[in-house]
C-alpha positions as CSV (number, residue, x, y, z in Angstrom):
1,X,0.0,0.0,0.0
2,X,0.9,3.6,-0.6
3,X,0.5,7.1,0.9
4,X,-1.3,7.9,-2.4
5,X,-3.7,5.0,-1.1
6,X,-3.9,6.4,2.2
7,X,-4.7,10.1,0.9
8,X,-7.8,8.2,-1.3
9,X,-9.5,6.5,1.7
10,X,-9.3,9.5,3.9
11,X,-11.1,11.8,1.7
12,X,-13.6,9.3,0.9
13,X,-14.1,8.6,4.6
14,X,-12.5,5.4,5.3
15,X,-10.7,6.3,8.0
16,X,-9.9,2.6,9.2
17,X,-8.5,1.9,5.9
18,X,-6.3,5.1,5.7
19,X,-5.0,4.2,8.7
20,X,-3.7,0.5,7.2
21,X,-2.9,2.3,4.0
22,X,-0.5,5.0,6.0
23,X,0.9,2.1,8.8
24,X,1.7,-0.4,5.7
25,X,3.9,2.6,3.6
26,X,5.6,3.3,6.9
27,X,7.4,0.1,6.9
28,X,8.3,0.8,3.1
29,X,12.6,0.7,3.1
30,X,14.8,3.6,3.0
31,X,11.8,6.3,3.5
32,X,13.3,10.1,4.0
33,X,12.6,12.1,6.9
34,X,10.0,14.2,4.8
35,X,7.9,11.0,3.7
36,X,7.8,9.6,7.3
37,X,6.6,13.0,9.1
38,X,3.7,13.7,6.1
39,X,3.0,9.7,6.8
40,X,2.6,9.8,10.1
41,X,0.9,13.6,9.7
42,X,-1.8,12.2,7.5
43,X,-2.3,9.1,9.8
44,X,-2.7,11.6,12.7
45,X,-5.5,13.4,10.7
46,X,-6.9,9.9,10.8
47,X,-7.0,9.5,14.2
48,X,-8.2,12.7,14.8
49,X,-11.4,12.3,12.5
50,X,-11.9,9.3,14.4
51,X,-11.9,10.9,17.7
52,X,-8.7,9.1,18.8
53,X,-6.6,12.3,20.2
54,X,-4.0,10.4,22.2
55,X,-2.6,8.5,19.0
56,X,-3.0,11.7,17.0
57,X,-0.9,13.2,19.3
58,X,1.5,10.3,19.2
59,X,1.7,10.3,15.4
60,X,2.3,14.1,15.5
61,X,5.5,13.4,17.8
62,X,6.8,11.0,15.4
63,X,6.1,13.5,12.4
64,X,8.0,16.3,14.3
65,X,10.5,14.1,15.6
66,X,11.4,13.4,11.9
67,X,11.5,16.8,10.8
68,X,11.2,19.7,13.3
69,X,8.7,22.4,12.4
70,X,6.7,20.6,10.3
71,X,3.5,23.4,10.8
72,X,0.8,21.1,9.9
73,X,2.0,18.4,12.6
74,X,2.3,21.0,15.2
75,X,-1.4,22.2,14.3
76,X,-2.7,19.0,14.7
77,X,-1.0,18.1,17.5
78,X,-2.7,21.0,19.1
79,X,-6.1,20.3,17.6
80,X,-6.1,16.8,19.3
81,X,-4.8,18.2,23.1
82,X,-7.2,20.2,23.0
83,X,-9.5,17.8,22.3
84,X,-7.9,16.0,25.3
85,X,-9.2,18.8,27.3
86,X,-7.3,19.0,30.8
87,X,-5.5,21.7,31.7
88,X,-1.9,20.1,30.9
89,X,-3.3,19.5,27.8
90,X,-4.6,23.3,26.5
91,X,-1.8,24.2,28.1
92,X,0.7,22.7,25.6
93,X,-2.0,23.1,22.4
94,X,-1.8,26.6,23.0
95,X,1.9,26.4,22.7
96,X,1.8,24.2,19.8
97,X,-0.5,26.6,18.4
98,X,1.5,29.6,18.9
99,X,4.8,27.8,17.7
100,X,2.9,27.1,14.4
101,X,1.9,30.9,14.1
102,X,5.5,32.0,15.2
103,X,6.7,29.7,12.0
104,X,3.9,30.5,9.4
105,X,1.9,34.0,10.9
106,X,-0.6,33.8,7.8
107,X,-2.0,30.5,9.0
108,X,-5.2,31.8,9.4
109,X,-6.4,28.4,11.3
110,X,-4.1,28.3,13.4
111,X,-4.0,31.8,14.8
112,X,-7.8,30.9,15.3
113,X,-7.0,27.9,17.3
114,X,-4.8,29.9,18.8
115,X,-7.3,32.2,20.4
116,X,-9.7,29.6,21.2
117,X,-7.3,28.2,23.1
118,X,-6.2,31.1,25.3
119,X,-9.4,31.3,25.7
120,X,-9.7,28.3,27.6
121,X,-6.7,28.4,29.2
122,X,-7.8,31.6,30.6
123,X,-10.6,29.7,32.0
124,X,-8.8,27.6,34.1
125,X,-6.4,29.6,35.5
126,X,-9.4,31.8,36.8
127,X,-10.8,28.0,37.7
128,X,-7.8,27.5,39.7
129,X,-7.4,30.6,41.5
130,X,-10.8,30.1,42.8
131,X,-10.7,26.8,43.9
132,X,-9.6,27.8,47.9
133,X,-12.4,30.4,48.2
134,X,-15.3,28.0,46.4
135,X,-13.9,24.8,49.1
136,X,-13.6,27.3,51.6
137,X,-17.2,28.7,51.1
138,X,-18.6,25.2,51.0
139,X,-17.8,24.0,54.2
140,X,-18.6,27.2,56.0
141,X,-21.9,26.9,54.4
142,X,-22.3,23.1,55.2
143,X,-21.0,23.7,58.8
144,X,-23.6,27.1,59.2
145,X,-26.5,24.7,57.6
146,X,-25.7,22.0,60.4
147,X,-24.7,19.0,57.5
148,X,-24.1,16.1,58.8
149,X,-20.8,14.3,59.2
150,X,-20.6,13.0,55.9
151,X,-21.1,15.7,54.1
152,X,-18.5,18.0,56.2
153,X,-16.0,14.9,55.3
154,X,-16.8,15.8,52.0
155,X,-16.0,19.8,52.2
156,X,-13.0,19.4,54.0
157,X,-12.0,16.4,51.8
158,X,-12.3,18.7,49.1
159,X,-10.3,21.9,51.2
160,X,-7.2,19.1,51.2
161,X,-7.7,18.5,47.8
162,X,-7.1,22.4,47.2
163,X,-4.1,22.2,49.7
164,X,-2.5,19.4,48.4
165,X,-1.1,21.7,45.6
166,X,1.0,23.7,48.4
167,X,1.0,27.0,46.1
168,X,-2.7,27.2,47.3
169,X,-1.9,28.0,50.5
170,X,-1.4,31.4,51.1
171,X,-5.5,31.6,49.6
172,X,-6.6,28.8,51.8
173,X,-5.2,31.7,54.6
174,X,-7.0,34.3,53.3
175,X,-10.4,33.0,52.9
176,X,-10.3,31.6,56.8
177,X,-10.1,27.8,56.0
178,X,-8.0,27.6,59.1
179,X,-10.8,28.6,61.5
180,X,-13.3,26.2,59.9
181,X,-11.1,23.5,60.1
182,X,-10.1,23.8,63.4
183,X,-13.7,24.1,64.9
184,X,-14.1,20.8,63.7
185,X,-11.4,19.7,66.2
186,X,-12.7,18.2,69.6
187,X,-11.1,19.5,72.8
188,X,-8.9,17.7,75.1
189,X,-11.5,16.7,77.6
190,X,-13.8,15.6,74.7
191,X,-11.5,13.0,73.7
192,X,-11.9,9.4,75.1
193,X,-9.8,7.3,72.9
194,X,-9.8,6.9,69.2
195,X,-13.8,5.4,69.5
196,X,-15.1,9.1,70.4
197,X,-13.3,10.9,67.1
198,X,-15.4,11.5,64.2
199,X,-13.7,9.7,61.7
200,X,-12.9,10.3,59.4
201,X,-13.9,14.1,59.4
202,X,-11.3,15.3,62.3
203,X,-8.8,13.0,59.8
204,X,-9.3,15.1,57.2
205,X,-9.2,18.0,58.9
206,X,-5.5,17.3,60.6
207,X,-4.7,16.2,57.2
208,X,-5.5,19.6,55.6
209,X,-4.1,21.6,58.1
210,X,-1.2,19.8,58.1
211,X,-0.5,20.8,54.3
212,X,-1.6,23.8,55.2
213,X,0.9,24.2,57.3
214,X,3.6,23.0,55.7
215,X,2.9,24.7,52.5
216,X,6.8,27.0,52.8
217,X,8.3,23.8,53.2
218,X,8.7,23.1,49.2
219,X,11.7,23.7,47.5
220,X,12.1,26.8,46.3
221,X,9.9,28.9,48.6
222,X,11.1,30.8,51.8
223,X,13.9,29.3,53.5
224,X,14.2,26.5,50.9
225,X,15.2,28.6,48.2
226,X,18.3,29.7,50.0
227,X,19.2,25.9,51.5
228,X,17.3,23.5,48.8
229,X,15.8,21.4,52.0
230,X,13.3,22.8,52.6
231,X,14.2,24.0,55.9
232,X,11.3,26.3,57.4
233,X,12.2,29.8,58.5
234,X,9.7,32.1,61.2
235,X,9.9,34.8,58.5
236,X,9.3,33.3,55.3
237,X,6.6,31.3,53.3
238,X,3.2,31.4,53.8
239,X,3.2,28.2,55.4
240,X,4.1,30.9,58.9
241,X,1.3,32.6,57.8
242,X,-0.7,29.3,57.3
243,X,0.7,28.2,61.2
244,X,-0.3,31.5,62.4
245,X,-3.6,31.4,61.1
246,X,-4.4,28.0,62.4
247,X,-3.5,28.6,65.6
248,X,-5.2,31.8,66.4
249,X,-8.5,30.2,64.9
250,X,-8.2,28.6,68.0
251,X,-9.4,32.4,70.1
252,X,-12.5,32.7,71.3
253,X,-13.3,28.9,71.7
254,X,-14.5,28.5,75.2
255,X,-11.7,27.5,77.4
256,X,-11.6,25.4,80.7
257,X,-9.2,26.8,83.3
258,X,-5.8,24.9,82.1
259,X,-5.3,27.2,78.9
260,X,-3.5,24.2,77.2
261,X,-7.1,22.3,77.6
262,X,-8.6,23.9,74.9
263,X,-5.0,25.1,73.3
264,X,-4.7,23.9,69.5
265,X,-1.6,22.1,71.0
266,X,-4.2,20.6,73.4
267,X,-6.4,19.3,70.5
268,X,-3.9,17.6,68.5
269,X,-2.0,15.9,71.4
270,X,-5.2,14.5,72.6
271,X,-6.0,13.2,69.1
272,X,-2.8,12.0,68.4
273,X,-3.1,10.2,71.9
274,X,-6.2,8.5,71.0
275,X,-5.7,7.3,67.3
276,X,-2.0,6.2,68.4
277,X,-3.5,4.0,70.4
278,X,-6.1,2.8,67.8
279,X,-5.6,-0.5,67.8
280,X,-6.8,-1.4,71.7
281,X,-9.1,1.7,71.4
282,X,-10.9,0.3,68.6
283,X,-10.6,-3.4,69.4
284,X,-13.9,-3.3,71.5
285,X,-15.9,-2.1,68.2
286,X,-14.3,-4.2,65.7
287,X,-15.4,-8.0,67.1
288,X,-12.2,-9.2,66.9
289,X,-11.3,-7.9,62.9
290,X,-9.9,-4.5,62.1
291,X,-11.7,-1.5,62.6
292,X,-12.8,0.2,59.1
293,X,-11.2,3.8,60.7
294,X,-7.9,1.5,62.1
295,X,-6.0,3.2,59.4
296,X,-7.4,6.6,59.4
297,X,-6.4,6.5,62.8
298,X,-3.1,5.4,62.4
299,X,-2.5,8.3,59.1
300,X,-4.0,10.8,61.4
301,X,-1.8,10.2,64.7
302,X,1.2,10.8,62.3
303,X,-0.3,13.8,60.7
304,X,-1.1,15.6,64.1
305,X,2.5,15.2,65.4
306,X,3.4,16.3,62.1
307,X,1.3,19.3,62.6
308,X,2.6,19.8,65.9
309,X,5.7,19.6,64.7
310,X,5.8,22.5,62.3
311,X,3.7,24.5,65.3
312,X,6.2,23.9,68.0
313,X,8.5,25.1,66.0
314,X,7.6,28.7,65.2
315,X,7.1,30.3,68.2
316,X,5.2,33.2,66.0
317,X,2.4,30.4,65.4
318,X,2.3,29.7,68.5
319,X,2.1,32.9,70.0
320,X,4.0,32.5,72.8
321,X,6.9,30.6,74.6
322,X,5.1,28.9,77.2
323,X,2.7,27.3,74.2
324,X,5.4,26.3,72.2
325,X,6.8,24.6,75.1
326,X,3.7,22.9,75.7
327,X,3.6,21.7,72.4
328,X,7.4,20.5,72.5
329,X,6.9,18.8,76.0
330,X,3.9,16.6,74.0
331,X,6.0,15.8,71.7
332,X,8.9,14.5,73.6
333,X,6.8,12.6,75.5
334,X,5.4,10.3,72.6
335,X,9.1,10.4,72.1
336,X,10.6,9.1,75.6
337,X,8.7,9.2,78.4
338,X,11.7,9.6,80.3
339,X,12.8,12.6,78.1
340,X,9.3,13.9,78.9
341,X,10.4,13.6,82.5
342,X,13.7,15.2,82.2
343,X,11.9,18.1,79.9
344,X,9.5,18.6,83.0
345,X,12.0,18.9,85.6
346,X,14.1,21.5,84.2
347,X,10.9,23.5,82.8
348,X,7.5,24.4,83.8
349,X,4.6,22.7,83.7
350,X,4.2,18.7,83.9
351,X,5.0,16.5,81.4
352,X,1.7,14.4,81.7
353,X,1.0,11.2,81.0
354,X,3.4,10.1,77.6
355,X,1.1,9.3,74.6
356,X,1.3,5.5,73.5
357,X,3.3,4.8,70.4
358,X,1.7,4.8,67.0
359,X,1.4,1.2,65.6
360,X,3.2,0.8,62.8
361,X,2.6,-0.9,59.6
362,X,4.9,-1.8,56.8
363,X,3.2,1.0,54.6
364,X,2.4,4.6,56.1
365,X,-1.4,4.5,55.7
366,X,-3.4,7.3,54.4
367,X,-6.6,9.3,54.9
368,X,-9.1,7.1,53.0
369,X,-10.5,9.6,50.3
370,X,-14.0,10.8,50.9
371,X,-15.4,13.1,48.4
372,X,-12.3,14.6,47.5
373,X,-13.8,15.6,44.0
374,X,-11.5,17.3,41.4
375,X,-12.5,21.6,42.2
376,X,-12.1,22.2,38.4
């Protein structure tokens, strides 16, 4: 078969039988560069007219691989991303569009690709930006409207969705996710053991203020720009901002008359007390299996100390010496108890009773994913 074969079927329709026509001259000997690109340029046409984007694309790669600039390859190739439709996707056909115009400016269909294009990708860049103030508004609606548990798993679900992309943060700041999530944090003397957490909503929550928090710790931003380790700094980053945030969502909560009781550092202490010891604490309600929230427990007693981590270490989060102590003293006594001890002695308040040791599986578990829908 021939590419003169191939060009016959495709503009009488046949588009299965181009395809054959194009694959079997491919494999033709001693073919020049030119002859495989405008092969595998008409076979992408093909695959495009049959709705088949991701081999069009393929076949434009080989076409431009084989001779670089070839316009009509880079016009399809954008015709079939977009096609593709996610972001990534208009992203690089608007640049395959643009290169085409850049190489011949009187292409009049591809300048109007062009525009469609920026168009969309316009779209969701504004679809992205808004994405922390649309989770953000959702919950605060949903906790306002008095939703019940699952649905509040779903909002905040969706908040760590938004925060999982850590450039988010500084947004998730501004439009007070921090408060919301942190009302939905029990207080110390609420918690029993890991049976009297709503999971997995407070999972969720620790989860998304934990990436909250650490949202300065990427490389590049803050601190990490100047060491590459992502080492976090008091004064950079908006994951200080982020800490900051989260902790004075905390004021105004009713307090009993320890001011740790109710402290931020209370709450996740006493949560990482309760799902560290998840397996005894949940043994009662299983009937001898496992637990169906054994593993949210287990990914959120690791996430809180995380948190408290990244807390205890800014004293500007904080707020003050004597909390970030607090905080610190917790910490060292899931630790060492006896560290706890020594802590103690030299400094202020008691060390308390140490927290029990996570259990440990071969694999960290994670937060199982409750309506964590895409907030494109």
């Amino acid at each position: 078969m021939s590419k003169d074969e191939g060009n016959a079927h495709l503009k009488a329709g046949r588009l299965a039988e181009a395809i054959a026509s194009y694959t079997s001259a491919l494999g033709a000997p001693s073919l020049s560069k030119e002859a495989v690109a405008a092969l595998h340029a008409n076979r992408a046409l093909a695959h495009l007219k049959l709705n088949a984007a991701s081999e069009c694309v393929a076949d434009c790669d080989a076409a431009l691989s084989a001779q670089p600039g070839y316009v009509k390859a880079m016009y399809r190739r954008a015709q079939a991303r977009e096609a593709l439709g996610s972001p990534a996707d208009l992203g690089a056909a608007f640049r395959d569009a643009q290169a085409a115009l850049r190489l011949d400016p009187e292409n009049r269909e591809a300048a109007l690709l062009a525009r469609r294009l920026k168009a969309a990708v316009d779209a969701c860049s504004a679809a992205d930006e808004s994405a922390p103030r649309a989770a953000t508004e959702a919950l605060r609606r949903a906790v306002a409207d008095g939703a019940g548990e699952e649905e509040l798993a779903r909002c905040v679900g969706r908040i760590s969705k938004v925060a999982e992309d850590r450039s988010h943060g500084p947004a998730l700041v501004h439009t007070g996710a921090a408060a919301e999530l942190v009302s939905l944090l029990p207080r110390e003397d609420e918690v029993v053991d890991a049976s009297s957490l709503r999971m997995p909503l407070v999972g969720l929550a620790v989860e998304a203020l934990e990436r909250m928090a650490s949202s300065d710790l990427l490389p590049g931003a803050g601190a990490a720009a100047a060491g590459g380790l992502g080492a976090a700094s008091p004064a950079s980053g908006c994951g200080t901002a982020a800490r900051r945030a989260i902790c004075q969502a905390c004021e105004g909560q009713p307090r009993p008359r320890d001011p740790l009781h109710a402290s931020l550092a209370g709450r996740l202490l006493a949560v990482a007390r309760a799902c560290g010891g998840a397996r005894s604490g949940l043994a009662a309600a299983a009937g001898g299996g496992e637990h169906p929230q054994l593993q949210n427990c287990l990914a959120t007693a690791k996430r809180a100390l995380s948190l408290l981590a990244l807390l205890g270490g800014t004293r500007a989060a904080l707020g003050s010496q004597d909390a970030q102590a607090a905080a610190l003293r917790g910490l060292l006594a899931l630790a060492s108890p006896r560290a706890a001890g020594s802590a103690a002695a030299a400094g202020s308040a008691p060390a308390g009773s140490p927290l029990p040791p996570v259990d440990e599986d071969e694999d960290e578990p994670r937060i199982v994913e409750i309506g964590r829908a895409s907030c494109r």
